[in-house]
mmCIF file of the N, C-alpha and C atoms, coordinates in Angstrom:
data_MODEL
# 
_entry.id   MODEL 
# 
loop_
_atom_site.group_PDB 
_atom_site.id 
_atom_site.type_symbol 
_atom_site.label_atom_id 
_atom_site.label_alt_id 
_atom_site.label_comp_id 
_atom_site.label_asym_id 
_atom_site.label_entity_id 
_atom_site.label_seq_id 
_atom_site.pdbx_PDB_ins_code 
_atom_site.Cartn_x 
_atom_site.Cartn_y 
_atom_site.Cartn_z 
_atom_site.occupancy 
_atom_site.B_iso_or_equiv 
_atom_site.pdbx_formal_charge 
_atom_site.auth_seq_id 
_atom_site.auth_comp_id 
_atom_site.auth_asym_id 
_atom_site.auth_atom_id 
_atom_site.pdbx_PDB_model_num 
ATOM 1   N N  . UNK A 1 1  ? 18.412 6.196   42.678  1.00 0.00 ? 1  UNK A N  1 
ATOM 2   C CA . UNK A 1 1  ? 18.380 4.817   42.260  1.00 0.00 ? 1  UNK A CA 1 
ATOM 3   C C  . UNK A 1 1  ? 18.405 4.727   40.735  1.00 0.00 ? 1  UNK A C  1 
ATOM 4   N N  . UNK A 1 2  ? 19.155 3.619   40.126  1.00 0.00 ? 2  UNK A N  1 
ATOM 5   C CA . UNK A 1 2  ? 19.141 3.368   38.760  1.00 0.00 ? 2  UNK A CA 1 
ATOM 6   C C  . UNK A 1 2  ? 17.915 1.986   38.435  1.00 0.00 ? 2  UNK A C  1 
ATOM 7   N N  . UNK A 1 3  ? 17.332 2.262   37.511  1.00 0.00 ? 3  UNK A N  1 
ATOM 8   C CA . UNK A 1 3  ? 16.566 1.414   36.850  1.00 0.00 ? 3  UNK A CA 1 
ATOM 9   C C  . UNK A 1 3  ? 16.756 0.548   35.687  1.00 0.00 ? 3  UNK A C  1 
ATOM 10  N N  . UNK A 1 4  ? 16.772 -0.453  35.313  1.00 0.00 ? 4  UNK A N  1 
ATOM 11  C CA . UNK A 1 4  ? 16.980 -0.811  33.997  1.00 0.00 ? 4  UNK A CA 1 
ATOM 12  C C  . UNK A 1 4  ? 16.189 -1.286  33.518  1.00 0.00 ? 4  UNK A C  1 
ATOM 13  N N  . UNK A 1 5  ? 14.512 -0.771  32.479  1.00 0.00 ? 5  UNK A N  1 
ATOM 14  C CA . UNK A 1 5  ? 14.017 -1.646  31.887  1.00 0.00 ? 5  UNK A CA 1 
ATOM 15  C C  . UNK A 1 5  ? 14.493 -2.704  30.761  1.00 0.00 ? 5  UNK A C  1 
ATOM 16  N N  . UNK A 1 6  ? 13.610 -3.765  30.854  1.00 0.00 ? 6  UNK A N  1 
ATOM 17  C CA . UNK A 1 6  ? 14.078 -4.475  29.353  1.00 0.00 ? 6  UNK A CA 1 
ATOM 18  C C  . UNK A 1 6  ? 12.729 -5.074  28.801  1.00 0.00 ? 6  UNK A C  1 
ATOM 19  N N  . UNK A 1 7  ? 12.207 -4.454  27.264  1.00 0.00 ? 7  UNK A N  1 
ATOM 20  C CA . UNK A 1 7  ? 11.369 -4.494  26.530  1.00 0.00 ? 7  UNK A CA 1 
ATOM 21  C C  . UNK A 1 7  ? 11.605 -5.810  25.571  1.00 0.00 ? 7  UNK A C  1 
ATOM 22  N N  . UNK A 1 8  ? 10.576 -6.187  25.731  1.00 0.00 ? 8  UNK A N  1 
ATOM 23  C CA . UNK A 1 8  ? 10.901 -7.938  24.335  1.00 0.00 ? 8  UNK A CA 1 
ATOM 24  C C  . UNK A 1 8  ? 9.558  -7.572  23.889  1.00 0.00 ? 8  UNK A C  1 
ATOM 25  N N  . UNK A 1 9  ? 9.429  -7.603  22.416  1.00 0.00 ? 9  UNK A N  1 
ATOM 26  C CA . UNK A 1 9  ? 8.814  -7.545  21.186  1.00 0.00 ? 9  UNK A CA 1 
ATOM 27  C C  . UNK A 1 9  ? 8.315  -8.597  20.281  1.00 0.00 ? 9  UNK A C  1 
ATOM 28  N N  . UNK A 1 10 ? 7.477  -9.227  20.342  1.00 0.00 ? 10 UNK A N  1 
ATOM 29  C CA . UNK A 1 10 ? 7.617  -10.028 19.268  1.00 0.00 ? 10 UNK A CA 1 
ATOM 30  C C  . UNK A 1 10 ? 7.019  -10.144 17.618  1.00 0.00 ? 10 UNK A C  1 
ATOM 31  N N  . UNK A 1 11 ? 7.383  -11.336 16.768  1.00 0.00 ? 11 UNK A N  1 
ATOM 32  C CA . UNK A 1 11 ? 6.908  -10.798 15.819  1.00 0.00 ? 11 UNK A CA 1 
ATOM 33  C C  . UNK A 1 11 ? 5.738  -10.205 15.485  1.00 0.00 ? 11 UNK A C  1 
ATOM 34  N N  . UNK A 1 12 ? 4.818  -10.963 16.494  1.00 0.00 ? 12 UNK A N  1 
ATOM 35  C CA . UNK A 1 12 ? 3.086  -10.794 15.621  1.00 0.00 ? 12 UNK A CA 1 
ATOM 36  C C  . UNK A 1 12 ? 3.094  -9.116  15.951  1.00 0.00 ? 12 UNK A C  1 
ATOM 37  N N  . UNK A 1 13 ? 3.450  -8.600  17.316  1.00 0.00 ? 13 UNK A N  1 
ATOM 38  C CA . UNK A 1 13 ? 3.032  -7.188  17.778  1.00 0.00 ? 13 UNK A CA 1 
ATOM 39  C C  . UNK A 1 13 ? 3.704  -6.334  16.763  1.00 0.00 ? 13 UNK A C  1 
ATOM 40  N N  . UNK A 1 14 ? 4.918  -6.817  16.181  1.00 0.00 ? 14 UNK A N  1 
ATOM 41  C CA . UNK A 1 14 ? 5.873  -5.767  15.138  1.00 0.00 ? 14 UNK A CA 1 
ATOM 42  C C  . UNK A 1 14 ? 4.900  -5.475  13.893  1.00 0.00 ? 14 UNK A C  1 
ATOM 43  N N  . UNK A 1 15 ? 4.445  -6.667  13.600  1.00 0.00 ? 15 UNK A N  1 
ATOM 44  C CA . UNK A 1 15 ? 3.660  -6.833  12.041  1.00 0.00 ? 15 UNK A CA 1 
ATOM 45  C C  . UNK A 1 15 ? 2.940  -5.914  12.637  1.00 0.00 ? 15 UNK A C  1 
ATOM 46  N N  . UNK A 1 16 ? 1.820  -5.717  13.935  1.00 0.00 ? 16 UNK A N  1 
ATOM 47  C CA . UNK A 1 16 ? 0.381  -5.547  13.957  1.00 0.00 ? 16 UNK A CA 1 
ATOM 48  C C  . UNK A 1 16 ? 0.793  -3.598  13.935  1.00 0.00 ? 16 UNK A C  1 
ATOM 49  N N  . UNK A 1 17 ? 1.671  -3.269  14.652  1.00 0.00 ? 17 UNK A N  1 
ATOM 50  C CA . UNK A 1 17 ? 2.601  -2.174  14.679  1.00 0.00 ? 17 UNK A CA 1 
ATOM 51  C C  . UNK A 1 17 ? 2.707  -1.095  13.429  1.00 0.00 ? 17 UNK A C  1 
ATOM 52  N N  . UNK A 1 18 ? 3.376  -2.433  12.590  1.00 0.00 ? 18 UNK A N  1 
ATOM 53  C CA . UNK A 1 18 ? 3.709  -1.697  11.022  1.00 0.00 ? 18 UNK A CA 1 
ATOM 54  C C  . UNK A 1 18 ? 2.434  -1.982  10.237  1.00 0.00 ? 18 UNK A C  1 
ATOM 55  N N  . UNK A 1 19 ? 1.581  -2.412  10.423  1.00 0.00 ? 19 UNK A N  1 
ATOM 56  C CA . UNK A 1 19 ? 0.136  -2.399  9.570   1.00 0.00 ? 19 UNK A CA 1 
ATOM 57  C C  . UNK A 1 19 ? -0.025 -0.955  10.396  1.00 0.00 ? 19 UNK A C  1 
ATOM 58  N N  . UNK A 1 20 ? -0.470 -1.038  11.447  1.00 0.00 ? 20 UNK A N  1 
ATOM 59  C CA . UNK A 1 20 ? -1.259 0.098   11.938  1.00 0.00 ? 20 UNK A CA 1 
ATOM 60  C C  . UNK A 1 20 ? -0.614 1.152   11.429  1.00 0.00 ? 20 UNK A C  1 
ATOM 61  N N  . UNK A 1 21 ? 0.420  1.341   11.650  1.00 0.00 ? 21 UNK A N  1 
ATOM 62  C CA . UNK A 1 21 ? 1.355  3.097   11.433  1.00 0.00 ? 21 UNK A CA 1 
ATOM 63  C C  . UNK A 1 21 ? 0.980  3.280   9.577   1.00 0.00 ? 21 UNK A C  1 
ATOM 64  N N  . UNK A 1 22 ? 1.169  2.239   8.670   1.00 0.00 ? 22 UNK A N  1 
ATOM 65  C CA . UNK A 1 22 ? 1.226  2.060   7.614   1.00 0.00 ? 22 UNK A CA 1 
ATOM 66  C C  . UNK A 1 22 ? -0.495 2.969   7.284   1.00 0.00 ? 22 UNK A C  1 
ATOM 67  N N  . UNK A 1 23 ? -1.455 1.956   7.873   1.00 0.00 ? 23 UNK A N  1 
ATOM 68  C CA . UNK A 1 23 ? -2.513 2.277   7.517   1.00 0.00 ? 23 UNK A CA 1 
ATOM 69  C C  . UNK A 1 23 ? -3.287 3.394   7.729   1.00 0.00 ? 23 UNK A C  1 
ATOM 70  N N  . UNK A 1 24 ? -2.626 4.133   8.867   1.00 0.00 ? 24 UNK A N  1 
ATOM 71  C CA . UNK A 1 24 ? -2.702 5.658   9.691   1.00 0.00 ? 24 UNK A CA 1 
ATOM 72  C C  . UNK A 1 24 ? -2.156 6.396   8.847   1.00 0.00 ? 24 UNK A C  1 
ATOM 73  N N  . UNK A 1 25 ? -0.788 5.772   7.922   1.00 0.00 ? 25 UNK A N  1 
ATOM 74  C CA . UNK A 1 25 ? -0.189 7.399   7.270   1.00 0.00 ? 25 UNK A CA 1 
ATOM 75  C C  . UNK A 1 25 ? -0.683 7.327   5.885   1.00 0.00 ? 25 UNK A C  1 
ATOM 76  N N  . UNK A 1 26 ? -0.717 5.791   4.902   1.00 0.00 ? 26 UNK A N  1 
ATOM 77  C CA . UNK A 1 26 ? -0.983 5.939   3.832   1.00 0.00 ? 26 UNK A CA 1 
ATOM 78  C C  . UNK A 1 26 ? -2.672 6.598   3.845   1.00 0.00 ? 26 UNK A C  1 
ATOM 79  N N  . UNK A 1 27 ? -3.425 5.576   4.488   1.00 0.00 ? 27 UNK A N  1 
ATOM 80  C CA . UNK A 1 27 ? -4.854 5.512   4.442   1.00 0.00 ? 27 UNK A CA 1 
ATOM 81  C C  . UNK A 1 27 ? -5.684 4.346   3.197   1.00 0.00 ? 27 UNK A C  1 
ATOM 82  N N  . UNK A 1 28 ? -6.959 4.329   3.278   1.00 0.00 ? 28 UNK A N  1 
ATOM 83  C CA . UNK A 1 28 ? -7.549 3.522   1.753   1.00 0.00 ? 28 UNK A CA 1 
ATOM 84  C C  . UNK A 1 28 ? -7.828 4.490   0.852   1.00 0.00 ? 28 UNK A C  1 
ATOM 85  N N  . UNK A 1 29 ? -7.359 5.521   0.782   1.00 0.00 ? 29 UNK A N  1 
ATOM 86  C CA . UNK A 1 29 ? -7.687 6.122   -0.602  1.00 0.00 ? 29 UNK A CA 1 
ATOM 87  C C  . UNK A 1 29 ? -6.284 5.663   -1.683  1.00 0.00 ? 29 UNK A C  1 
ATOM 88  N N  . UNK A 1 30 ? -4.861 5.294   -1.031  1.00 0.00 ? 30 UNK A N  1 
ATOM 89  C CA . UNK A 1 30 ? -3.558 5.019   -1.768  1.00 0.00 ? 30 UNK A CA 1 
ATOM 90  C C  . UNK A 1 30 ? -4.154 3.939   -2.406  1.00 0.00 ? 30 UNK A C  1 
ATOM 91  N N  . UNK A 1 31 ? -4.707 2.615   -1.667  1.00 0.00 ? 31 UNK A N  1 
ATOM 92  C CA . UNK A 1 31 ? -5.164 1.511   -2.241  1.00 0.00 ? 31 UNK A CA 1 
ATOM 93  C C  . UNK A 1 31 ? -5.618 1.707   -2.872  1.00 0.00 ? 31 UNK A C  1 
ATOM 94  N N  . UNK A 1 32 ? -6.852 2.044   -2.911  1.00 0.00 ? 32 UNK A N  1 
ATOM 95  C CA . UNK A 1 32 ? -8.020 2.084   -3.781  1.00 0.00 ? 32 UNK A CA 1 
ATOM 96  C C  . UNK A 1 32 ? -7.522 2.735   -5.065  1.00 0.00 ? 32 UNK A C  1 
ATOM 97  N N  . UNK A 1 33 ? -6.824 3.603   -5.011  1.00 0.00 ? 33 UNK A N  1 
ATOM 98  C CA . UNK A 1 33 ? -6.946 5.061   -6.678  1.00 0.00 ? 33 UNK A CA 1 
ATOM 99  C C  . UNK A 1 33 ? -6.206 4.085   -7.543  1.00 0.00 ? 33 UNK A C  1 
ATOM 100 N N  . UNK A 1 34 ? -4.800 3.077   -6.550  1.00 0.00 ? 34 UNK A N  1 
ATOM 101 C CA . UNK A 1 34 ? -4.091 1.691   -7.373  1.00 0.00 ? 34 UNK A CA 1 
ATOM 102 C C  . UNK A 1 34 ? -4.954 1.209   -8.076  1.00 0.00 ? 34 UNK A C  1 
ATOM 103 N N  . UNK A 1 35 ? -6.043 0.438   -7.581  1.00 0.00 ? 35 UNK A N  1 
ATOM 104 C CA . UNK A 1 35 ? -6.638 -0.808  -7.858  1.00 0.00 ? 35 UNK A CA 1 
ATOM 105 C C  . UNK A 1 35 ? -7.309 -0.201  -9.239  1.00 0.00 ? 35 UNK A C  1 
ATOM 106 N N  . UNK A 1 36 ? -7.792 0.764   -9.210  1.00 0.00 ? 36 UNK A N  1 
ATOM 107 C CA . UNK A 1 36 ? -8.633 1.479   -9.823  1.00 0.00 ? 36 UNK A CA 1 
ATOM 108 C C  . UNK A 1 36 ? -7.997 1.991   -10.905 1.00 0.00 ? 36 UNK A C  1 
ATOM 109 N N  . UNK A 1 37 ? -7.331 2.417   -10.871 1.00 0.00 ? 37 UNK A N  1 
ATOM 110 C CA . UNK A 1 37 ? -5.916 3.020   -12.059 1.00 0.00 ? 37 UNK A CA 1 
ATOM 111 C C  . UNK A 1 37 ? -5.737 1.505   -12.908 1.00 0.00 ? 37 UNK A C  1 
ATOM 112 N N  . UNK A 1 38 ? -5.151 0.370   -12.087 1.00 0.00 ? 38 UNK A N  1 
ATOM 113 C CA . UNK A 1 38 ? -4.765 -0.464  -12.852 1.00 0.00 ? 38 UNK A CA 1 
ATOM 114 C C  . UNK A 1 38 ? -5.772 -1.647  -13.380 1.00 0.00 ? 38 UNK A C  1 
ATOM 115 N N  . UNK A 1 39 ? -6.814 -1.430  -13.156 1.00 0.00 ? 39 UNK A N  1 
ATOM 116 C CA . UNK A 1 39 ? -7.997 -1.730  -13.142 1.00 0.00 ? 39 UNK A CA 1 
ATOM 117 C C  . UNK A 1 39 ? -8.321 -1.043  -15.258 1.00 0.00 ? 39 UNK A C  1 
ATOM 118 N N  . UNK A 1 40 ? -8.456 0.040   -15.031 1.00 0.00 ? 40 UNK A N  1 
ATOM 119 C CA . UNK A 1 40 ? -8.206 1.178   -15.819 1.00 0.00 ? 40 UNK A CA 1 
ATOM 120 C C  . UNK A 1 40 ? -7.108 0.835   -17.299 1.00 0.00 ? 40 UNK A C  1 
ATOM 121 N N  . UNK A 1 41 ? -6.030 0.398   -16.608 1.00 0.00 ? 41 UNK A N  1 
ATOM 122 C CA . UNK A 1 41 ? -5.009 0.426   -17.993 1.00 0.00 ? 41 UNK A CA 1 
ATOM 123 C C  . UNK A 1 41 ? -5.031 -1.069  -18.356 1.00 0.00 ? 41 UNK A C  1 
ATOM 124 N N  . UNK A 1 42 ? -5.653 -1.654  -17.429 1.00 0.00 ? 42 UNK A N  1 
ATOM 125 C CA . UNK A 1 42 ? -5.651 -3.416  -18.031 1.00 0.00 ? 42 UNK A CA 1 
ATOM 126 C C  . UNK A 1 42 ? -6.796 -3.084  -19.304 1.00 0.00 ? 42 UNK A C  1 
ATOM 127 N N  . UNK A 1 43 ? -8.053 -2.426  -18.915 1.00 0.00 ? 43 UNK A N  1 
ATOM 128 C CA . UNK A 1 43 ? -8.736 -2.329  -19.608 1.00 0.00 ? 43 UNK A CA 1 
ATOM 129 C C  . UNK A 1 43 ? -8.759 -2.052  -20.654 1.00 0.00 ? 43 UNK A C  1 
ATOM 130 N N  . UNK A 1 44 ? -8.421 -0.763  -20.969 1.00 0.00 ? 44 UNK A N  1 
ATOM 131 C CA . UNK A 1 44 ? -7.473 0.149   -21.652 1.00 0.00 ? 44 UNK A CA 1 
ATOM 132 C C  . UNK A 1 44 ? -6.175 -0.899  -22.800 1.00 0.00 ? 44 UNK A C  1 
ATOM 133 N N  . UNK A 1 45 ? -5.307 -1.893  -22.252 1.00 0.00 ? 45 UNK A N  1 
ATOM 134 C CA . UNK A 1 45 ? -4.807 -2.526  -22.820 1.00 0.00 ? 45 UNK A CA 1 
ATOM 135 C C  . UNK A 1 45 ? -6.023 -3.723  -23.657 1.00 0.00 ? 45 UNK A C  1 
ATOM 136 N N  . UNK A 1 46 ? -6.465 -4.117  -23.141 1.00 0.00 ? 46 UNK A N  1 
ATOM 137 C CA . UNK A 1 46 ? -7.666 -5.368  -23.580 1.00 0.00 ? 46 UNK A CA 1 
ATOM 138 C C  . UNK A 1 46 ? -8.448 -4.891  -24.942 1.00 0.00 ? 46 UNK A C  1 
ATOM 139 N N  . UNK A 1 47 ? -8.666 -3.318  -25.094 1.00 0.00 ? 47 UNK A N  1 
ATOM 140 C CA . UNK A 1 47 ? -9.886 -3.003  -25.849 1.00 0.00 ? 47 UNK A CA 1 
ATOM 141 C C  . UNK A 1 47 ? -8.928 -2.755  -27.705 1.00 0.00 ? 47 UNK A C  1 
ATOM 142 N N  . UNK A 1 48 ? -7.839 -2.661  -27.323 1.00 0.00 ? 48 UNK A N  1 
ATOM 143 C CA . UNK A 1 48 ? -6.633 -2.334  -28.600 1.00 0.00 ? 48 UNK A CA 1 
ATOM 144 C C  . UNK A 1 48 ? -7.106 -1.310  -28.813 1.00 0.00 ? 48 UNK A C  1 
ATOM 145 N N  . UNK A 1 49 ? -7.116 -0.271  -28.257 1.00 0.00 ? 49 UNK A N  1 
ATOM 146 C CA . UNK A 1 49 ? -7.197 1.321   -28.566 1.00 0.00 ? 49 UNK A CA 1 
ATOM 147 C C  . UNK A 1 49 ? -5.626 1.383   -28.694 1.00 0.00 ? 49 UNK A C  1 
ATOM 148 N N  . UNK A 1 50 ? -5.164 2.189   -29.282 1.00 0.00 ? 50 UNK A N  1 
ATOM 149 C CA . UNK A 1 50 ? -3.811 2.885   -29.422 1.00 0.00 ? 50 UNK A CA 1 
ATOM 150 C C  . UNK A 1 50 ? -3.737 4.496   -29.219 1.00 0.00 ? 50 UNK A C  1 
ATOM 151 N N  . UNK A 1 51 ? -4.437 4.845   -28.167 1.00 0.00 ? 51 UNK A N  1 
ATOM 152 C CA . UNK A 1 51 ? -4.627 6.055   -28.084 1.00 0.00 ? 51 UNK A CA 1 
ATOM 153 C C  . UNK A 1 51 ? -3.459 6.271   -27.024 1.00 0.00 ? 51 UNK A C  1 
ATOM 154 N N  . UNK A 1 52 ? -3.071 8.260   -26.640 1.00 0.00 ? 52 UNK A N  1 
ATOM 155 C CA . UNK A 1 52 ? -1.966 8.011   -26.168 1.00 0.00 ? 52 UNK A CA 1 
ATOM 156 C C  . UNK A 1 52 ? -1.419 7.779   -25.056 1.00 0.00 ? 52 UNK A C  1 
ATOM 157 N N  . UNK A 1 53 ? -1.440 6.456   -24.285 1.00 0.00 ? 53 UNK A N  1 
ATOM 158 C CA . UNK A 1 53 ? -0.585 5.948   -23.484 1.00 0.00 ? 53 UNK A CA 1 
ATOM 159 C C  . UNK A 1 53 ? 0.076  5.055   -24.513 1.00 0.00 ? 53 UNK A C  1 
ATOM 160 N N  . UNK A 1 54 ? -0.276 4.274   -25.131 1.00 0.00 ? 54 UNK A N  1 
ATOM 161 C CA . UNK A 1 54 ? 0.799  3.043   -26.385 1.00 0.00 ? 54 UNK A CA 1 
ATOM 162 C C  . UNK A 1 54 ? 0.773  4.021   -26.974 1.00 0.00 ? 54 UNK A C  1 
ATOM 163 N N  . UNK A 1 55 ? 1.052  5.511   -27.574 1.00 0.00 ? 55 UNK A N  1 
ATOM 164 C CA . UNK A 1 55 ? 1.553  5.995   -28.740 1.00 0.00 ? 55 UNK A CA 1 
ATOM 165 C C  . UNK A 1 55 ? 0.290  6.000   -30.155 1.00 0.00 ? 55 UNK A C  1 
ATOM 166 N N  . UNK A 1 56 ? 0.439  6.343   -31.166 1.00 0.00 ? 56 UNK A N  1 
ATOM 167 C CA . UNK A 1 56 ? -0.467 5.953   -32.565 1.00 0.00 ? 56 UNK A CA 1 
ATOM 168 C C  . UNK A 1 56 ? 0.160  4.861   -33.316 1.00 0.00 ? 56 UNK A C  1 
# 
């Protein structure tokens, strides 16, 4: 005997899908070291150091 399934998807399950796989491979350490880094060079920009990331 032949079978033919047919699968329908919709958006919300796709999003919930690609969060999950996303959040399984990156993890919260990708987020976090971001936030924290740029957290970091805002600061870094704010204080007018010219040390070397802007050069002397």
């Amino acid at each position: 005997m032949h079978f033919t399934a047919t699968l329908a998807y919709d958006k919300a399950l796709l999003r919930k899908a690609a969060f999950a796989f996303w959040r399984r491979s990156v993890g919260i350490t990708f987020p976090l070291v971001l936030l924290c880094f740029s957290a970091y060079l805002a600061l870094r920009a704010m204080t007018a150091r010219r040390d070397w990331p802007w050069g002397r």
